[in-house]
Steps between C-alpha positions, in 0.01 A plus 500: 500500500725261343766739426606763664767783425533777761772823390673233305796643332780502241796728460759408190764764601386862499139400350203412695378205272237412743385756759310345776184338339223341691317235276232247616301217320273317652471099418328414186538854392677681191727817554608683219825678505535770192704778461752642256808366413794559726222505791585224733270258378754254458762560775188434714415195390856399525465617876222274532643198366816498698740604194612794631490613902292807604673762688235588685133376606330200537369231289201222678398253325163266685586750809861371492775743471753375210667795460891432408445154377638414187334392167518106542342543849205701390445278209470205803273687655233572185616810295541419147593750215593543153699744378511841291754321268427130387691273725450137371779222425459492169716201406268303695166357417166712616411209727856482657451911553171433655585216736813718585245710705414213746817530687361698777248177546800207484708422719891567450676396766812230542231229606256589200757443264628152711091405462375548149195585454187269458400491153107614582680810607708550197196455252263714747756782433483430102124496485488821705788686229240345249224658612649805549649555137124432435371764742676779391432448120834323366352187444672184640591361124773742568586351809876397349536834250803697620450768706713690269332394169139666669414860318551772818111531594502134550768504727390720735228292528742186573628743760180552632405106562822473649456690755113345589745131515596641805145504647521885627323698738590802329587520085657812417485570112745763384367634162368167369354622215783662330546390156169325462235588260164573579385140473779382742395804701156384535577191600746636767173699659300170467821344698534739775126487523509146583755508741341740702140316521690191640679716748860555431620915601637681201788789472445615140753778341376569207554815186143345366273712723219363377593150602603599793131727558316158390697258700565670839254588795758766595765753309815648680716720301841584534705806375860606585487194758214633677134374559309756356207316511276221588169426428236281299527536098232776495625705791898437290307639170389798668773633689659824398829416633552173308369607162746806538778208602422220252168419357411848327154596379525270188613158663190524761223617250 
């Protein structure tokens, strides 16, 4: 497995946000994570990432426990994500936003910024934001558009090549398709299709279950914090228990 959680778990106060989940995905693979709002979906994701610490349980990631270290660390170590709500700078250009993401690849320390670096390194890192604004459907003409001048779907997709910059071993996408249409959506599927058949592991949390039912070779679902269950899309459609929880008769037919 590439990641690992074992009981992992989350208390804000009285409330049990996260109540000892165990998650696996295996490298190259696509989990799913749905469940109704106010689940946990979320706070775990947040738990993987490193922005906030577990209170219990175990997170591996490549066989390595990294449980307790924080976001920037992770990040170092290959797990990417976007977020539920768009997060880019928006008074800076799409390219800047993009080649933000390759700080977890450059160095930063006192004798990196004594040495400048070589200029072949400096365009490498350009070409690769390039091709990236390209990859995920932006376009690179729009390479020095404002982040903040992009309509909403667009931006989560410059969220989305910002986090490949940083080369990871693990993307996590927290509901990427929210406000796109069904064009943008179809391209998102094509996307995460991609990724997968050159290898990269995917967390998707997603309220589009059939994008998450096309996209992922397995489907865990969460309610009140707690792994109800975990299976491939067909086994997900059929269970009882979740179409009571979330998906109801309607969303699965």
């Amino acid at each position: 497995m590439l990641l690992e959680t074992v009981g992992l778990t989350k208390r804000f106060g009285g409330v049990t946000a996260v109540d000892r989940v165990d998650l696996g995905i295996a490298q190259g693979r696509a989990l799913g994570l749905i469940g109704p709002n106010g689940a946990g979906k979320t706070t775990l994701v947040n738990l993987i990432s490193g922005v906030v610490p577990a209170d219990g349980g175990t997170i591996r990631l490549s066989g390595s426990d990294v449980t307790g270290r924080p976001a920037h660390r992770l990040a170092a170590l290959g797990i990417a994500r976007t977020f539920q709500g768009v997060r880019v700078f928006r008074g800076l250009t799409v390219e800047d936003n993009v080649l933000i993401g390759r700080h977890t690849r450059t160095r930063s320390d006192a004798l990196a910024r004594l040495i400048p670096r070589p200029r072949s390194a400096i365009d490498a890192d350009r070409a690769r934001a390039l091709s990236l604004i390209d990859r995920v459907g932006l376009g690179r003409r729009r390479a020095e558009v404002l982040a903040g001048e992009l309509p909403y779907g667009d931006q989560r997709r410059l969220e989305i090549a910002r986090a490949l910059a940083s080369e990871p071993l693990l993307l996590i996408l927290d509901e990427p398709a929210a406000g796109m249409n069904p064009t943008e959506s179809a391209g998102l599927r094509a996307l995460i299709g991609s990724l997968l058949v050159e290898g990269l592991t995917i967390l998707l949390i997603e309220h589009d279950v059939r994008l998450v039912m096309d996209t992922c070779q397995r489907v865990a679902v969460l309610n009140f914090g707690r792994k109800i269950a975990d299976d491939v899309p067909a086994g997900i459609q059929r269970d009882p228990v979740v179409r009571e929880a979330y998906l109801g008769t309607e969303a699965v037919a």
